[in-house]
C-alpha positions in Angstrom: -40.7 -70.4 20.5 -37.1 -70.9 21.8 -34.5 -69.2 19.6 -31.9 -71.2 17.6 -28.4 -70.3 16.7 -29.7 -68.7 13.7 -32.3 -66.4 15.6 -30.0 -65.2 18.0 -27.6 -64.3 15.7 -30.4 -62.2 14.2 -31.4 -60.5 16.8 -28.0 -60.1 18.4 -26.6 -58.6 14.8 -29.5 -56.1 14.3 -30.4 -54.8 18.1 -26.1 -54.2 17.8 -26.8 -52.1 14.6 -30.1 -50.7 15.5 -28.2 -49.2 18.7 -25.4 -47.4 16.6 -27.3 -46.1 14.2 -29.8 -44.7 15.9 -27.8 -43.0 17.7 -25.5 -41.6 14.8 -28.6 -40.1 13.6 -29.3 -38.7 17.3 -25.9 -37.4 17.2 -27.1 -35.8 13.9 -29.8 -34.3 14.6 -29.1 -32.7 18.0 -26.3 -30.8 16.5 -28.6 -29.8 13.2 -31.5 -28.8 15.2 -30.0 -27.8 18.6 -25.7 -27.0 18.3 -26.0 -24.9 15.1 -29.8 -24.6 14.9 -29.8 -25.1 11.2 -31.6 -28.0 9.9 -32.7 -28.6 6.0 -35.1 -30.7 3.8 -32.3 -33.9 4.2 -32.9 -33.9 8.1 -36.8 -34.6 7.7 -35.6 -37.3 5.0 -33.6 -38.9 6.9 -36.0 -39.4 9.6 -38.5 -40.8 7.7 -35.3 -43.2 6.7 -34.7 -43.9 10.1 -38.1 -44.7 10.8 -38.4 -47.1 7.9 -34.8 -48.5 9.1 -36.8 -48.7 12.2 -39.5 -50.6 11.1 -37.4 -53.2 9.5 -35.6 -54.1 12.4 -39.0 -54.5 14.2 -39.8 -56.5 11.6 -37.5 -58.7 11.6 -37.6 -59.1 15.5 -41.1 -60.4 14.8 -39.9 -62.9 12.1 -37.6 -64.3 14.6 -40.4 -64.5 16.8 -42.2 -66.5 13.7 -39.7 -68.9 12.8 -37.1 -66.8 11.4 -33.9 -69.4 11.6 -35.5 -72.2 12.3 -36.0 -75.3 9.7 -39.9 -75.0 7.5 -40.7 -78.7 9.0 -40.1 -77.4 12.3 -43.0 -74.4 11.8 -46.9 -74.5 12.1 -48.8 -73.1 9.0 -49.7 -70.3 10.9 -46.3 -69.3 11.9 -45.4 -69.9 8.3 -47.9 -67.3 7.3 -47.1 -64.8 9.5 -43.4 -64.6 8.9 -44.0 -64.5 5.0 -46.6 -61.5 6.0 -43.1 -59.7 7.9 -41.2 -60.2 4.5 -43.9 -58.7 2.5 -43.6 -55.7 4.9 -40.1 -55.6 5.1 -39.0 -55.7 1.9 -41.1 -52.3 1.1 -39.1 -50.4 4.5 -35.8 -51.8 3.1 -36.6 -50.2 -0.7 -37.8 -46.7 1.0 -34.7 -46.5 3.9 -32.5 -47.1 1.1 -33.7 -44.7 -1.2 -34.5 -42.2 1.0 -31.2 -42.2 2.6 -29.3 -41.4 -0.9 -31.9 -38.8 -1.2 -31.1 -37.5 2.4 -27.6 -37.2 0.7 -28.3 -36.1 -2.5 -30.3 -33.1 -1.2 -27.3 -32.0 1.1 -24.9 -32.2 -1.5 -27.3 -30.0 -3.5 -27.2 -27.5 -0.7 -23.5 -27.4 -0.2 -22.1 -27.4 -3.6 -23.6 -24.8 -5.4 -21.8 -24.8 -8.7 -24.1 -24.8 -11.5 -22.6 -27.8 -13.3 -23.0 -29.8 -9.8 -26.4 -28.5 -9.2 -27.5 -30.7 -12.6 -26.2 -33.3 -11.7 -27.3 -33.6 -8.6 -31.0 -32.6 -9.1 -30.6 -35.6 -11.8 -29.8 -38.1 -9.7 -32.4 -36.8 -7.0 -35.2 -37.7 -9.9 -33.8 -40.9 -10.5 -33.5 -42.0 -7.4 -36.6 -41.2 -6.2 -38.1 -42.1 -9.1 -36.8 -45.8 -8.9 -37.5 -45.4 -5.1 -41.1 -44.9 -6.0 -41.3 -47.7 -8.4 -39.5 -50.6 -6.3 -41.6 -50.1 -3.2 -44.6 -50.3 -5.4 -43.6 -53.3 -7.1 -42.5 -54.7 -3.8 -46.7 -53.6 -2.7 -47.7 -55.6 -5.6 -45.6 -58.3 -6.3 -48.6 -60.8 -6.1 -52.1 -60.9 -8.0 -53.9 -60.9 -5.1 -51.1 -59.2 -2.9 -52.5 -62.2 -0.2 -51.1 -64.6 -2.4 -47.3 -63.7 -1.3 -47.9 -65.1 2.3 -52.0 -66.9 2.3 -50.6 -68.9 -0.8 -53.6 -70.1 -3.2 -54.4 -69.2 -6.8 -52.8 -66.5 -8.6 -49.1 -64.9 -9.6 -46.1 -63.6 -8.4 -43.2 -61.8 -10.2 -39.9 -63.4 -11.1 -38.6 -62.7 -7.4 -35.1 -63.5 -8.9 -34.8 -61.0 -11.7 -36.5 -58.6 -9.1 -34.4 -58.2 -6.2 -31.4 -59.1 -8.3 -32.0 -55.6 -10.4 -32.8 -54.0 -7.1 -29.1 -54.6 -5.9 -27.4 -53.6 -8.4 -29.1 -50.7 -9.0 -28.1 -50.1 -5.4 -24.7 -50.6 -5.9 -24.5 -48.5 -9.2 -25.9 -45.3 -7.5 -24.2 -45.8 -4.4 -20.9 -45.6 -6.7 -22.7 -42.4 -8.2 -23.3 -40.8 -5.0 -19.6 -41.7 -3.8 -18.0 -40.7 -6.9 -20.3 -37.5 -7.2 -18.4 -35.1 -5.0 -14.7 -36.0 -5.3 -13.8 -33.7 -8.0 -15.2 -30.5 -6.1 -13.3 -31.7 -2.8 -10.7 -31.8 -4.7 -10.3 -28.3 -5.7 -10.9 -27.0 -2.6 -8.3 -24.8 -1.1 -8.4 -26.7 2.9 -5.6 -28.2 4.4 -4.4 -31.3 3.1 -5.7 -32.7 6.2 -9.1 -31.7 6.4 -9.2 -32.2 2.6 -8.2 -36.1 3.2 -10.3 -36.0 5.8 -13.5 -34.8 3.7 -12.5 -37.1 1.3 -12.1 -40.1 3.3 -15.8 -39.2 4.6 -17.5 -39.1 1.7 -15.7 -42.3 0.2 -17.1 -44.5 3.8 -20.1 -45.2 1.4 -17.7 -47.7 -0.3 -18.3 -49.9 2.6 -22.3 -49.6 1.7 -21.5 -50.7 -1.7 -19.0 -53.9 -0.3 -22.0 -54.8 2.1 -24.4 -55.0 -0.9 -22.2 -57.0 -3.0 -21.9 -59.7 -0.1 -25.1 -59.3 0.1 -25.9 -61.3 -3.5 -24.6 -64.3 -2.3 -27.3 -64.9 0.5 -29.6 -63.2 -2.3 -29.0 -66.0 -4.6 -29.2 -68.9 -1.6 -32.8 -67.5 -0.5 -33.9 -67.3 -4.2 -33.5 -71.0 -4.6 -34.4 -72.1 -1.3 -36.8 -74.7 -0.1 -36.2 -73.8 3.2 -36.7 -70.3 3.2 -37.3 -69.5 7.2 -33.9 -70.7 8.4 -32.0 -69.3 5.0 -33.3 -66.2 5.1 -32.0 -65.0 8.0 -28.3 -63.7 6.3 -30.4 -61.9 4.2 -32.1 -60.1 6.8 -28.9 -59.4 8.2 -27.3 -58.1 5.5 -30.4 -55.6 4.7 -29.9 -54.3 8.6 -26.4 -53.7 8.3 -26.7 -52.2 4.8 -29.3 -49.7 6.0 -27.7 -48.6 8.8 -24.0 -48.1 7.6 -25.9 -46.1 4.3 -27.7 -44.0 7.4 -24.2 -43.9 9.4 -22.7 -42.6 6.1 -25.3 -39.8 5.7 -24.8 -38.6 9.4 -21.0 -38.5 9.7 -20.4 -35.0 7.1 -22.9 -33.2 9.7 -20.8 -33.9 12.9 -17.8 -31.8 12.3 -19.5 -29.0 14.8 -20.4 -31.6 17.4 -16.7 -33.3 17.2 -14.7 -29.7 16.5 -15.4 -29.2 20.7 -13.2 -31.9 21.3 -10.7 -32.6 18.7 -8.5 -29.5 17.9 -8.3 -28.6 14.6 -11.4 -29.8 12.8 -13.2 -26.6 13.7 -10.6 -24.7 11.6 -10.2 -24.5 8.3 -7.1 -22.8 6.4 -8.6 -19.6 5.6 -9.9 -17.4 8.8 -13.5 -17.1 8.1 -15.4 -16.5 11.5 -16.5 -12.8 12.4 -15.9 -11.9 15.3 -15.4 -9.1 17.9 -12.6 -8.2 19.7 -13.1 -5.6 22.6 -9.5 -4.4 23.6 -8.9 -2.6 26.8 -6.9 0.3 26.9 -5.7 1.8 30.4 -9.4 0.9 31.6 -11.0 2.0 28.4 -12.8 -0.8 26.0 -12.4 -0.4 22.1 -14.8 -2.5 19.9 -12.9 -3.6 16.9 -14.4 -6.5 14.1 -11.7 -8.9 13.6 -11.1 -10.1 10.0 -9.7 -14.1 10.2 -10.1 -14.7 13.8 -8.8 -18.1 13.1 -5.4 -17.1 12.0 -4.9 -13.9 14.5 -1.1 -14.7 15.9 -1.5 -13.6 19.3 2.0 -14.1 19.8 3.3 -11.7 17.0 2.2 -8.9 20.3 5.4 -9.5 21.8 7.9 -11.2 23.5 5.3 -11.9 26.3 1.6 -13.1 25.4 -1.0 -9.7 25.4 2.0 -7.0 26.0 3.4 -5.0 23.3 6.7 -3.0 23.8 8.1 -0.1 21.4 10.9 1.8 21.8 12.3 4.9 19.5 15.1 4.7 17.1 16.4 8.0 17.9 18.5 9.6 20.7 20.9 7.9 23.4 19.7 4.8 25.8 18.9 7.6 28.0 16.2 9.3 25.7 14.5 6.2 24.8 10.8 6.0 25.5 9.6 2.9 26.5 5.6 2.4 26.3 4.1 -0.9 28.1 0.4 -1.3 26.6 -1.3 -4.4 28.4 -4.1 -6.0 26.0 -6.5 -7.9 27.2 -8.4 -9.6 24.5 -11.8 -10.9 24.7 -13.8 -12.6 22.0 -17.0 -13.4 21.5 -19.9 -13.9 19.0 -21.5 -11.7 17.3 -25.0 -12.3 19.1 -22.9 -11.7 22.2 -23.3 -14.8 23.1 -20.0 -16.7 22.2 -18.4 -18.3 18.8 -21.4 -18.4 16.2 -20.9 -22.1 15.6 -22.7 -22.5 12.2 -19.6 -21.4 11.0 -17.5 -24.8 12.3 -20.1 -27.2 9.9 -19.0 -29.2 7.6 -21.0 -27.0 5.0 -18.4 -24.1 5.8 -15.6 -25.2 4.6 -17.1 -25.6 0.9 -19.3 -22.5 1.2 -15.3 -20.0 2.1 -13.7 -22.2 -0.6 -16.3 -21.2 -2.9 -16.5 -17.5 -1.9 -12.4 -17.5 -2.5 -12.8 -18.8 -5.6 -11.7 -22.3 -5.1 -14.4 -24.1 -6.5 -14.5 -24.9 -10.3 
């Protein structure tokens, strides 16, 4: 059927969001699995997030396809049915991409912070979470005795739809705060820059928006939840749940692309203390020395003399005449040490919490 203004806003809104995220989370996972060749449990999460996020989208493409956007009187009963048989389906994707996303996050703050007192109150929220994530997407599975009911209509009953996905968002909004709130007092006491710390900060706290999105998101909760027109008002809702998913996936990607974005801004692939081992081979009149470097990151080549790589002495004692002036040329090169360049799992995000903690910075 030809698209209203309504559908194409739809589809125009989440093929736009489908696009970025999916390609924050290929952005993510090509510098887990490929730039520092260190991926976790929260990667494989995350997929199955995406894929939910995903399916959603798809699903909704096909309730556009159905009527989504378009006036009930104007639909056949068939397309009716169909497009209530979408929700059904979506509804359960939206419930597991948003739970498994804070998991995805939960599990990676888990493996960064290791405090104890953290650890507890992470692996908490972990239960919960997945606990409630378990529950919802059953309830959403069996919201109707016979599940048909929900889009055949006919006999039986449904569950107060209103107190459901009413609880359901603010639940959401309540642990996103948690999640947000969770690792600002550890930032905190880490001993980084005050740039990279703001920085940190400022990435973790994006999730806010998550939490604004779902709070806009009641008011079209509220409109669909009293509609008699549900296939043309329930297209802001399936907006909202789009963009909600993937700036909560967006969120969960952008702490993992310090590595991928430290190539090309300066500075983010350093951090205040020198942490990367290295080797330095130093040639000598022809001959090489192997010597480990200790801080690589804050090595002041410049302190070598007046000129860059040549270090001049002279003696103290005697007349202009008997001074002894010894030119040593240094030619410096560094690489990894596999010997095949800067070991770049060292530039991650996850770095700069793990040296703050072996310093002693973390309370």
């Amino acid at each position: 059927m030809a698209l209203t203004h309504a559908g194409a806003q739809v589809v125009i809104v989440i093929s736009l969001f489908a696009a970025i995220t999916s390609l924050f989370v290929g952005l993510r996972l090509w510098t887990r699995f490929v730039l520092i060749r260190a991926p976790g449990y929260e990667d494989t999460v995350l997929i199955f997030s995406w894929l939910c996020f995903v399916a959603t989208v798809i699903l909704i493409g096909l309730q556009v396809h159905f009527g989504l956007g378009t006036h009930g009187d104007a639909l056949s009963e068939s397309q009716v049915q169909n497009l209530q048989l979408c929700i059904y389906i979506n509804i359960s994707t939206y419930c597991a991409s948003i739970g498994l996303t804070k998991i995805a996050i939960l599990i990676q703050y888990q493996r960064v912070f290791p405090t104890p007192k953290f650890q507890i109150w992470c692996w908490s929220f972990i239960a919960i979470i997945l606990a409630y994530t378990i529950a919802t997407v059953a309830a959403c599975i069996f919201v109707c005795t016979p599940i048909p009911k929900f889009w055949m209509g006919g006999e039986g009953k449904c569950i107060d739809t209103f107190a459901s996905w009413f609880a359901n968002a603010a639940i959401n909004i309540v642990t996103d705060l948690m999640i947000i709130i969770l690792p600002m007092p550890v930032v905190r006491s880490l001993k980084l820059a005050r740039k990279q710390k703001y920085l940190l900060m400022g990435v973790f706290a994006f999730g806010t928006i998550v939490c604004i999105i779902s709070i806009v998101r009641l008011h079209s909760l509220l409109i669909i939840t009293t509609s008699e027109d549900q296939s043309f008002d329930n297209a802001p809702v399936a907006q909202f749940s789009v963009v909600e998913m993937g700036v909560a996936l967006i969120c969960a990607c952008l702490p993992t692309l310090r590595p991928l974005l430290s190539k090309y801004i300066s500075g983010l692939g350093h951090s205040s203390r020198g942490t990367h081992s290295s080797n330095i081979n130093i040639s000598l009149g022809g001959r090489k020395s192997g010597m480990p470097s200790v801080g690589a990151y804050n090595m002041q080549l410049s302190t070598l003399g007046p000129k860059r790589g040549v270090e001049r002495l002279e003696s103290e004692a005697g007349d202009e005449d008997d001074k002894i002036r010894v030119v040593t040329r240094v030619d410096i090169k560094v690489s990894g040490t596999d010997g095949q360049g800067p070991d770049t799992r060292e530039s991650s995000t996850e770095s700069l919490f793990r040296n703050a903690r072996n310093d002693g910075h973390v309370v």
